[in-house]
C-alpha positions in Angstrom: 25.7 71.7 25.3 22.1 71.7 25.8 21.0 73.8 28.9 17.6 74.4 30.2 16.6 77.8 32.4 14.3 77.9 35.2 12.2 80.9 36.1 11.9 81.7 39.8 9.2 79.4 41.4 7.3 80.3 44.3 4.6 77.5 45.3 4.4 73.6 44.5 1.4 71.6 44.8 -0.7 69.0 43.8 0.2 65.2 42.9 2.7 62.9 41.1 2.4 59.5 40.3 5.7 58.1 40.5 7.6 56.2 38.1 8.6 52.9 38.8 12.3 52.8 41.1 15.2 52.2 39.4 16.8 49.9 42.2 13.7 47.7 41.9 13.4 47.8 38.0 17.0 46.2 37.8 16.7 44.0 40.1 13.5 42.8 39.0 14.7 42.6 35.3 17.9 40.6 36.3 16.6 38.1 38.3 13.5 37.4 36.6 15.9 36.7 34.3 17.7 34.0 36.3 14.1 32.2 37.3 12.2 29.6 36.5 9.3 30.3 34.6 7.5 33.6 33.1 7.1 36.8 35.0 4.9 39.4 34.2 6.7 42.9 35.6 4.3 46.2 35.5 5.4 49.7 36.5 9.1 49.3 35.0 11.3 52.4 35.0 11.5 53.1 31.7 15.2 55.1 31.4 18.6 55.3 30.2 19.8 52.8 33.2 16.7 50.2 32.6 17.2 50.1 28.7 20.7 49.5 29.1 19.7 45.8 31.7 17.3 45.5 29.4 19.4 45.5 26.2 22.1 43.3 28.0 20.0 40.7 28.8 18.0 40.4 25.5 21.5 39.9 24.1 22.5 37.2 26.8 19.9 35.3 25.5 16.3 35.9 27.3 13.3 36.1 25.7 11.4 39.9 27.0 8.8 41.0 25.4 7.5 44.6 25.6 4.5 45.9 25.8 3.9 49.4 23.6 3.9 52.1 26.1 7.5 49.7 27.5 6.3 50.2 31.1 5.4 46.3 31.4 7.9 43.7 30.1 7.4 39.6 30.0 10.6 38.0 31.4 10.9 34.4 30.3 13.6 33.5 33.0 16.3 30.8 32.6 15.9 29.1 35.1 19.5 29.6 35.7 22.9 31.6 35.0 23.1 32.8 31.2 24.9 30.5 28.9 26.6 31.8 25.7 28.4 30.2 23.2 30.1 33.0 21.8 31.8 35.6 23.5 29.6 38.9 24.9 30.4 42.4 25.0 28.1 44.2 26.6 27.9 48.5 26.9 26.7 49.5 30.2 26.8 53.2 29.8 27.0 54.7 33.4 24.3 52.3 35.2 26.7 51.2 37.8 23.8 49.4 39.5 23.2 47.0 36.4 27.5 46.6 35.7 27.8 45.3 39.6 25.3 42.6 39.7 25.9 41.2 36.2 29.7 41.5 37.0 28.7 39.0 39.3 26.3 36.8 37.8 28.3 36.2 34.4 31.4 35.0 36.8 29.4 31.8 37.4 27.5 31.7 33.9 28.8 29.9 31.1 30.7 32.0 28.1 33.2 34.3 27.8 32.1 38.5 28.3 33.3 41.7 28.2 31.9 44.4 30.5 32.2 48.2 29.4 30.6 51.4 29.6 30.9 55.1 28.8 33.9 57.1 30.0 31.9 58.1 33.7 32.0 53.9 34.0 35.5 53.7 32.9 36.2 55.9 36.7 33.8 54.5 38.7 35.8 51.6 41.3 34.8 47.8 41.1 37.4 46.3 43.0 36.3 45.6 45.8 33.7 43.4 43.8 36.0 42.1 41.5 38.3 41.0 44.6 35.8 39.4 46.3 34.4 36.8 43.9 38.0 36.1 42.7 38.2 34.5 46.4 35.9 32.3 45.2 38.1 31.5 42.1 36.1 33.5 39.5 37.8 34.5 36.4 38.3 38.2 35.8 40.4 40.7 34.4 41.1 44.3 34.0 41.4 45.5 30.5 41.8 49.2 31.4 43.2 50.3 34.4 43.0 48.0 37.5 40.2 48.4 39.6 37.9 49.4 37.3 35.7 48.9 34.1 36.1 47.5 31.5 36.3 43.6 32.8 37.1 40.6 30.7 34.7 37.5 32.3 35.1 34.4 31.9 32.5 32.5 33.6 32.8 29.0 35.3 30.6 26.9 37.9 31.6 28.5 41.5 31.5 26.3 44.5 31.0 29.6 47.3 32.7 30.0 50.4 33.9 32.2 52.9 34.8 36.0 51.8 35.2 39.4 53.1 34.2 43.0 51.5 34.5 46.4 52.6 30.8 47.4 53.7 31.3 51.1 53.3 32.6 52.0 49.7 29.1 50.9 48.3 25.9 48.5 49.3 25.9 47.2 45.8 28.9 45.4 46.1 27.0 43.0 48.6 24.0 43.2 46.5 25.8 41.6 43.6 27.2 38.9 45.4 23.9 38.9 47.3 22.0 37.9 44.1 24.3 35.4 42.6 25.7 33.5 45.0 22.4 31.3 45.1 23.6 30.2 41.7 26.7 28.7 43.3 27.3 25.1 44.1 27.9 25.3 47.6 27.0 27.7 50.5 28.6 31.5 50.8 29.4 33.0 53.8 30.1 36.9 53.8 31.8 39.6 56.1 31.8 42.8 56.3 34.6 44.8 56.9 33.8 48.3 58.2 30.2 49.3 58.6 27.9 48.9 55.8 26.6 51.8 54.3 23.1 52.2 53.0 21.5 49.4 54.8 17.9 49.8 53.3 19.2 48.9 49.9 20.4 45.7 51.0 17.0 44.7 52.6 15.4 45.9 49.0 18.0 43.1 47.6 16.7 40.4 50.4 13.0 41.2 50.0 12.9 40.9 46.0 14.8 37.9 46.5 12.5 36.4 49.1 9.8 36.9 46.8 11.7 35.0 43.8 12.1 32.3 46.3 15.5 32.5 47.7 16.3 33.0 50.9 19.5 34.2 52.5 20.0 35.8 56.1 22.4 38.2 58.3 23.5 39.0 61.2 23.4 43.0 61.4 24.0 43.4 58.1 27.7 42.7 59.1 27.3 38.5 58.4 25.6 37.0 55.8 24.8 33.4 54.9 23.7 32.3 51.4 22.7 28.7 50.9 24.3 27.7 47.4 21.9 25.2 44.9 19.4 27.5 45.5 17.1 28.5 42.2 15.0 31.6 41.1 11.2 30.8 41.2 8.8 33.0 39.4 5.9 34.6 41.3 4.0 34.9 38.1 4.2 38.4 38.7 6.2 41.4 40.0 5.0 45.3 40.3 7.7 47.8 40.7 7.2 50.6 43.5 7.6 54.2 42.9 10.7 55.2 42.5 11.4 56.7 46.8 14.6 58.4 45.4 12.7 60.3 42.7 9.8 61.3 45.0 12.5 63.3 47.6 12.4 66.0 45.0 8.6 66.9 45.0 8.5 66.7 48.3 11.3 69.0 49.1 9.4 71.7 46.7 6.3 71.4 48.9 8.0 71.7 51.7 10.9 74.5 50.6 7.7 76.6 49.3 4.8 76.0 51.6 2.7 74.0 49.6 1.3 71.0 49.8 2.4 67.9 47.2 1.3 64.3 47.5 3.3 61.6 46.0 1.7 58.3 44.9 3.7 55.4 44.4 5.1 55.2 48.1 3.5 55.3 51.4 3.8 53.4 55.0 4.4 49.4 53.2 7.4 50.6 51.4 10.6 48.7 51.1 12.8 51.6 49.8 14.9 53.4 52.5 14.6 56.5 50.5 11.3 57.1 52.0 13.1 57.7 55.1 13.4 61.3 53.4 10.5 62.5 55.3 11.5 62.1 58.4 14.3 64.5 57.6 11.8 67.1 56.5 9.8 66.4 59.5 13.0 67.3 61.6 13.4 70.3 59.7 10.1 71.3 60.2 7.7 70.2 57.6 4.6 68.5 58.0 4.0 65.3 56.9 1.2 62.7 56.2 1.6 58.8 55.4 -0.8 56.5 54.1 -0.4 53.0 52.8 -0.2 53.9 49.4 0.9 57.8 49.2 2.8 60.3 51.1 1.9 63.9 51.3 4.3 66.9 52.8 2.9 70.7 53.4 5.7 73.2 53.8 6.6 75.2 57.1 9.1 77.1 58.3 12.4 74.8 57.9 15.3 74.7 59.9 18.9 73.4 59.9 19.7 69.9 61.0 22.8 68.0 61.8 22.1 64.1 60.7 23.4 61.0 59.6 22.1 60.3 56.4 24.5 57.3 55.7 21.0 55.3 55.0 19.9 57.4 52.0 22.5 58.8 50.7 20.9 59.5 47.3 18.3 61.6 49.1 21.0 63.1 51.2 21.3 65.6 48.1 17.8 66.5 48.4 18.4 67.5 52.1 21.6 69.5 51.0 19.4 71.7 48.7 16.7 71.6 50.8 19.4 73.2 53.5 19.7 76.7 51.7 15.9 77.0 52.9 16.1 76.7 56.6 17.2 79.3 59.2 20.9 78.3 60.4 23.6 75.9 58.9 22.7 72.2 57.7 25.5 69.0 58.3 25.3 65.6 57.0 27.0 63.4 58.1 28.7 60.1 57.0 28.1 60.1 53.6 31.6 59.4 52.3 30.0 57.3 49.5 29.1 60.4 47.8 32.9 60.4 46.5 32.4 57.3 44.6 29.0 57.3 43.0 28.5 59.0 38.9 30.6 61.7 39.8 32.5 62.2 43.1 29.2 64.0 44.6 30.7 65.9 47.5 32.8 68.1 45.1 30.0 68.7 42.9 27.4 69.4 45.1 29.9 71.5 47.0 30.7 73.7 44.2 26.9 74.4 42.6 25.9 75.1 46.2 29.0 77.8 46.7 27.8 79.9 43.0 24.2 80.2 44.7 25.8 81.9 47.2 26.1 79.3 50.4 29.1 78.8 52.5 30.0 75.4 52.1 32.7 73.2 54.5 33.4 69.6 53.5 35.1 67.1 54.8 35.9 63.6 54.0 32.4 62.4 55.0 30.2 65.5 55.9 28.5 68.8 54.4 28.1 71.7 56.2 25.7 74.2 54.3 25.3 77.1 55.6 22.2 79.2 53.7 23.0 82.1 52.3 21.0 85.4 53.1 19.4 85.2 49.2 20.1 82.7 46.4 22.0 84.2 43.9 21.2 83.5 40.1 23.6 80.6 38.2 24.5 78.2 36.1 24.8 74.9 37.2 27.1 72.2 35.9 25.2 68.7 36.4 28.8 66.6 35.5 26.4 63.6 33.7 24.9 63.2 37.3 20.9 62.8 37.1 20.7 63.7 40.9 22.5 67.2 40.5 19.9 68.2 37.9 17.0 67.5 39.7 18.1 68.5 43.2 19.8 71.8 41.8 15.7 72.7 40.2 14.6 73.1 43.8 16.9 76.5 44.0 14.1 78.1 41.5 12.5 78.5 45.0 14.9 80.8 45.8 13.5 83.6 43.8 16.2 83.8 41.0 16.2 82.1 37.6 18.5 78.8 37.5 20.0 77.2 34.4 20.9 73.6 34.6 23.6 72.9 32.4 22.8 69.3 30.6 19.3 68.6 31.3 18.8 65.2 29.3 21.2 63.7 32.0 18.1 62.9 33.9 17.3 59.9 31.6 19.2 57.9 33.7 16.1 57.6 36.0 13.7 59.7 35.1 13.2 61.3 31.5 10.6 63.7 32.0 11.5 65.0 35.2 11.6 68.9 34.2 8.0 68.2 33.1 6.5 66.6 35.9 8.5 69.4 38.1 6.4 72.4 36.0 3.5 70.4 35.9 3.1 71.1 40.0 5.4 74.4 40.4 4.1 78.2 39.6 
């Protein structure tokens, strides 16, 4: 196993120019896809997650062409769901936020399909999803064990209606129905059971589809109405944000260390929830600047907070490494989706943060990290989670060397994450 080692670190700054977000990448790719006409997409996240969209809807049939440097694609959509005459089998690897939506989309597409991935996939639940749209009379079927990947599809015109799915498993549950449902024949109504977790994901989902031309609307994010017949208009063209998510980590160092970092990419207009991440650091103590186009954090003393981070739960891990910084403990709260994402989350955070020497109490959907008096050296298993490997670099801070176990696993989102941290850490 490949393993990288990190000296102790004792000041980040400067700047990053962020690389395109996942979330919007895939959704852009996919629904582009599904449009009429030819969109031009610029700023792509180019990583192990986009490649794998990417290669699954080249072999569905649309025509993307790539530009060298692969950071700008031309979608020529189909102006409708995918059509194959002969049956699909399509790898996912672990991008559970491609598997979801397509899950969806090839239920009311013509053809037969298989959806698979690697053996994190294989473990990570889809029932909920797959329950849902067979409500609505869609085909699908377990080949594995039931309630997860792989899925045998086979798709067939939908007419919508009313349905019901649990709101606080996962946001991209809604998201998929959210994005195919316009495809239907007739109009879709959706409740949520339970409270919906990470909120600002959905109203990413909403806003790229807005700009496609669909529309659809809710009531709290608890009801949500989707007019069926709808169709996929091309704006001509489509630039991905920075990726918010990515950005948490940068500006954690700046503010762990005492430096000053400015992210570009991101600022004040931003759809992405995960920019929310600064207001955490601002409660713990960090300064922080916004502008329309950039966000820039200079470190200060920190201090333990106790928060619902439900909204970012992705940037919630930041905040729990962030924690071993700041005078007194550190609880987040309802983030029981951390259990069901690449890896169940709380145990692995949870145990990395207990060999650097914190005391660590979990619960079913809470972290309490308490700091301990000085990080201890270790080696840190990353279980084929990009998010453990970068948040685990920021305890380089902490004046002992740190060896992440699995590096390359950060080519889910961001490949040359290790280099971009060094580039503004001494």
């Amino acid at each position: 196993m490949k393993t990288l080692t990190l000296a102790p670190r004792s000041r980040a700054n400067g700047d990053i120019y962020l690389p395109g977000s996942k979330s919007l990448s895939l959704r852009a790719m996919l629904i582009a896809s599904l449009a009429r006409g030819t969109t031009q997409i610029t700023n792509l996240l180019r990583s192990d997650d986009t490649q794998r969209m990417l290669d699954a809807l080249q072999q569905l049939g649309v025509d993307i062409a790539q530009s060298e440097e692969s950071t700008r694609i031309q979608v020529t959509g189909l102006a409708g769901p995918f059509s194959c005459d002969e049956h699909q089998e399509l790898f996912i690897g672990n991008s559970g936020a491609s598997i979801r939506p397509l899950c969806a989309v090839l239920s009311l597409s013509k053809g037969s399909y298989t959806l698979t991935g690697n053996e994190s996939m294989l473990v990570r639940p889809i029932r909920h999803l797959v329950d849902a749209l067979a409500h609505l009379d869609a085909s699908i079927d377990y080949l594995g064990e039931t309630g997860y990947p792989p899925l045998s599809i086979q798709g067939k015109e939908i007419q919508g209606g009313k349905i019901t799915i649990q709101g606080d498993i996962s946001s991209q549950y809604l998201t998929s129905l959210l994005i195919a449902l316009p495809l239907a024949n007739g109009d879709s109504d959706i409740e949520i059971i339970g409270e919906q977790v990470s909120k600002p994901y959905l109203d990413i989902t909403l806003d790229i589809m807005n700009r496609f031309g669909v529309q659809a609307r809710h009531e709290n994010h608890q009801r949500f109405h989707v007019p069926g017949n709808q169709e996929y208009q091309s704006p001509g063209a489509y630039m991905v944000e920075g990726d918010a998510s990515s950005a948490t980590y940068f500006l954690a160092a700046a503010a762990i260390s005492g430096g000053t970092v400015r992210v570009h990419g991101i600022g004040t207009e931003s759809v992405q929830g995960d920019t929310r991440f600064v207001d955490v650091l601002e409660t713990m103590g960090a300064r922080v600047t916004r502008d329309r186009n950039w966000i820039e954090v200079t470190g200060a003393q920190l201090h333990g907070i106790d928060m619902d981070l439900n909204h970012i739960p992705d940037a919630a891990m930041t905040v729990a490494i962030t924690a071993l910084f700041a005078t007194g403990p550190t609880r987040i709260r309802n983030i029981y989706n951390w259990r069901v994402k690449e890896t169940d989350r709380m145990h692995a955070m949870s145990t990395e943060l207990r060999k650097l020497g914190a005391t660590v109490e979990t619960g079913k959907d809470y972290i309490k990290i308490t700091p301990p008096p000085r990080i201890r050296s270790a080696s840190i298993d990353t279980y084929n989670d990009h998010r453990v490997a970068m948040s685990f670099s920021l305890a380089a801070f902490g004046g002992a060397a740190i060896t992440i176990n699995d590096p390359d696993c950060t080519a889910k989102t961001f490949p040359n994450y290790f280099s971009e941290f060094d580039a503004i850490t001494s």
